[in-house]
C-alpha positions in Angstrom: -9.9 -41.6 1.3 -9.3 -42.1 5.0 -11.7 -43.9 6.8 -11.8 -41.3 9.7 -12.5 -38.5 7.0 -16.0 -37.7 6.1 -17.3 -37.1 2.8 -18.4 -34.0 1.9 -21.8 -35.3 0.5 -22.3 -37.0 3.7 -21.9 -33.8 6.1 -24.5 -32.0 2.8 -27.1 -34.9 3.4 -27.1 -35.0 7.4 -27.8 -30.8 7.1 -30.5 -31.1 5.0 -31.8 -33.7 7.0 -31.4 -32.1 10.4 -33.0 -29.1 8.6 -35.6 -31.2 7.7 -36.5 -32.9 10.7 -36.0 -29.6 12.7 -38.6 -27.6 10.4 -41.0 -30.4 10.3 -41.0 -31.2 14.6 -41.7 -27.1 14.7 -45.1 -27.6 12.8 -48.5 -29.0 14.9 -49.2 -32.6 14.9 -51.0 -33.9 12.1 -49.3 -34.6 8.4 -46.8 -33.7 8.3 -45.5 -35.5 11.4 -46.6 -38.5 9.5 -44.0 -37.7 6.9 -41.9 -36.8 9.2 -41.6 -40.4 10.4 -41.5 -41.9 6.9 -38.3 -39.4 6.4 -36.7 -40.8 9.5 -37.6 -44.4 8.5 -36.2 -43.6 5.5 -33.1 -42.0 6.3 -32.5 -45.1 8.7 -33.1 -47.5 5.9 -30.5 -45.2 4.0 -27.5 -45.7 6.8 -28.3 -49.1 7.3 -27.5 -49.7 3.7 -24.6 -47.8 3.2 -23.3 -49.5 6.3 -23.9 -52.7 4.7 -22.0 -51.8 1.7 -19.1 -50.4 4.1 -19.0 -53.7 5.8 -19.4 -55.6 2.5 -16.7 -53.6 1.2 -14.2 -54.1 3.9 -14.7 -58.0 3.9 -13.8 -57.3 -0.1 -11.1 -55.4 0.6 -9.5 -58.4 3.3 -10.4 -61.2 1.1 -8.2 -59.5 -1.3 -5.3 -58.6 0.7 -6.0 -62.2 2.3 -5.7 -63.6 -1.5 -2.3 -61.6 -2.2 -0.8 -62.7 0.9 -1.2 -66.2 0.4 0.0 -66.0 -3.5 2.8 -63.9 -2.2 4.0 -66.8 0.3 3.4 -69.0 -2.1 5.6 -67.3 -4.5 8.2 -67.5 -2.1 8.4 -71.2 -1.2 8.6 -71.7 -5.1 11.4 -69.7 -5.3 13.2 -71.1 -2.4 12.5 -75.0 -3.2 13.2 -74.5 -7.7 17.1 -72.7 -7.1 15.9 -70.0 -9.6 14.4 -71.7 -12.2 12.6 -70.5 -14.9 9.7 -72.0 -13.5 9.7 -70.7 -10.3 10.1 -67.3 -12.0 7.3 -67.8 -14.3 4.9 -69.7 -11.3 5.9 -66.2 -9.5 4.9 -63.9 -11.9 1.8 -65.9 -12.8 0.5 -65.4 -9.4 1.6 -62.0 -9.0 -0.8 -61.3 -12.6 -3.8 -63.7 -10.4 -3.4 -61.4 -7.8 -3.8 -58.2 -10.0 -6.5 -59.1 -11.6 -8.4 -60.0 -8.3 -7.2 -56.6 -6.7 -8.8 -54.9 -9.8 -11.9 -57.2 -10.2 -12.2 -56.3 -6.3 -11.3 -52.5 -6.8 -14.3 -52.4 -9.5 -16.6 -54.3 -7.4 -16.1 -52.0 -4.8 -16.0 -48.8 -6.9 -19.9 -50.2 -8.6 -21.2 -50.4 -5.0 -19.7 -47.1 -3.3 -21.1 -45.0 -6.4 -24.5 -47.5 -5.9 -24.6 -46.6 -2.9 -24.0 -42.9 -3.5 -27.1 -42.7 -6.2 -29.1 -44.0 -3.5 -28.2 -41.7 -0.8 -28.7 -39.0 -3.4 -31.9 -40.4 -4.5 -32.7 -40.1 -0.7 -31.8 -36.7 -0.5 -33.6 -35.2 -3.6 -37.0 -37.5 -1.8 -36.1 -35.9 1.2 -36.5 -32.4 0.4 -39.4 -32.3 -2.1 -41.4 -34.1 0.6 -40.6 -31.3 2.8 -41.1 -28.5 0.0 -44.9 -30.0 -0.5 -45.3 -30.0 3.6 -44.3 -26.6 3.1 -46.4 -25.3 0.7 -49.5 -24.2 1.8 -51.9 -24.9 -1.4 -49.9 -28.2 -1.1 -49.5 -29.2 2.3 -53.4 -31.5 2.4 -52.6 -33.1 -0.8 -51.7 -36.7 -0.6 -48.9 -37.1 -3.0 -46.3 -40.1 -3.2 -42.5 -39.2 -4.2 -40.0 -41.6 -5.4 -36.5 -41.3 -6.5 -34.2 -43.2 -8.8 -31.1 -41.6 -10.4 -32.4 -38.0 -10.0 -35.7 -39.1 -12.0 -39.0 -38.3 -9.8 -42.3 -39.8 -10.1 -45.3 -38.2 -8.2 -48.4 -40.4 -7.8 -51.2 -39.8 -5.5 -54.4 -36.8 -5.5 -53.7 -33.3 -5.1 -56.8 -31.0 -3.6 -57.6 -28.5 -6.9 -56.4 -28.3 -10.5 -53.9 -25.5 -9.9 -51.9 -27.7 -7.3 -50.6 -30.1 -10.1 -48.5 -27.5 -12.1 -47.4 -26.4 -8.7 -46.2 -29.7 -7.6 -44.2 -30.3 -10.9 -42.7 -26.6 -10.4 -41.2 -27.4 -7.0 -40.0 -30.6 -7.9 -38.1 -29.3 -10.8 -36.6 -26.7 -9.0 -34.8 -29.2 -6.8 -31.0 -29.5 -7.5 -29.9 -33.1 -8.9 -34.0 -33.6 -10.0 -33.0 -34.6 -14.0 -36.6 -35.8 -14.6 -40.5 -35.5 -13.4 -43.3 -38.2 -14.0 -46.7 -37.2 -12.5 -49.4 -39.4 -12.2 -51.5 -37.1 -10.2 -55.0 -36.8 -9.8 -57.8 -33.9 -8.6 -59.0 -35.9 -5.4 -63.1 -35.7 -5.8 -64.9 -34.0 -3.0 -66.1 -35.6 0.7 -69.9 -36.5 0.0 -71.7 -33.2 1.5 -69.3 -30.7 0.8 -69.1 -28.6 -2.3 
């Protein structure tokens, strides 16, 4: 892919998070501001590490073409100083295989991390909008509940205000796109001393 191309994921994640951030600064201060400030945190943390993997990738991708050079050169002064030996040929196609098979180990290196890095920024994503779905939901929106991604599969932890809200949670979370999986650990949060 072009570097100057965007991927179409990319342009999908920094909609839903504009969304995100635009319906979220609409609503008073209080909670949901709060998460607000976790998603951006997040979402930072998120580019930061793809841009590491970008810049880890492209130092890959020199060292490589570094690595073929130099064998390449090198296959050239053999041939010129052994007048077409079988030797030279064989030192030529040796390094010509060395250099394959670093361009491949390096091609899957950097396949592992781009698709790495893709699971995370989708793990992101699918965090992203259930945290705004609970702010959203009004029998939802006081509950303190923890969400956490990894390769689609969500785990909820934290209290939730009444008995009904627990189901509720589980619904919205399934109904997100990419969600493959839902662990709850939530509990009824027991009433304030002094109030019913």
């Amino acid at each position: 892919m072009n570097q100057n191309q965007t991927h179409p994921k990319y342009l999908i994640f920094a909609l839903c998070l504009s969304t995100t951030l635009t319906i979220i600064g609409c609503k008073e201060k209080g909670p949901a501001e709060q998460a607000g400030a976790k998603i951006d945190q997040a979402s930072e943390q998120a580019a930061q590490n793809l841009g590491n993997l970008s810049d880890k990738a492209k130092q890959n991708i020199e060292g490589a073409k570094t690595a073929v050079d130099i064998k390449a050169q090198e296959a050239q002064v053999a041939i010129a100083n052994s007048l077409a030996t079988n030797a030279a040929v064989q030192s030529m196609e040796q390094s010509s295989a060395q250099a394959e098979k670093h361009i491949e180990a390096t091609t899957a290196n950097l396949s592992t991390q781009a698709e790495n890095a893709e699971n995370y920024l989708d793990d992101a994503a699918i965090t992203l909008k259930i945290k705004a779905a609970i702010l959203n939901d009004p029998l939802l929106s006081n509950s303190h509940i923890e969400v956490n991604t990894s390769k689609g599969e969500v785990s909820l932890t934290g209290q939730v205000d009444a008995a009904p809200a627990i189901p509720r949670v589980e619904d919205l979370v399934r109904s997100q796109q990419h969600v493959t999986s839902v662990k709850s650990n939530l509990m009824i949060a027991l009433p304030a001393a002094g109030k019913p």
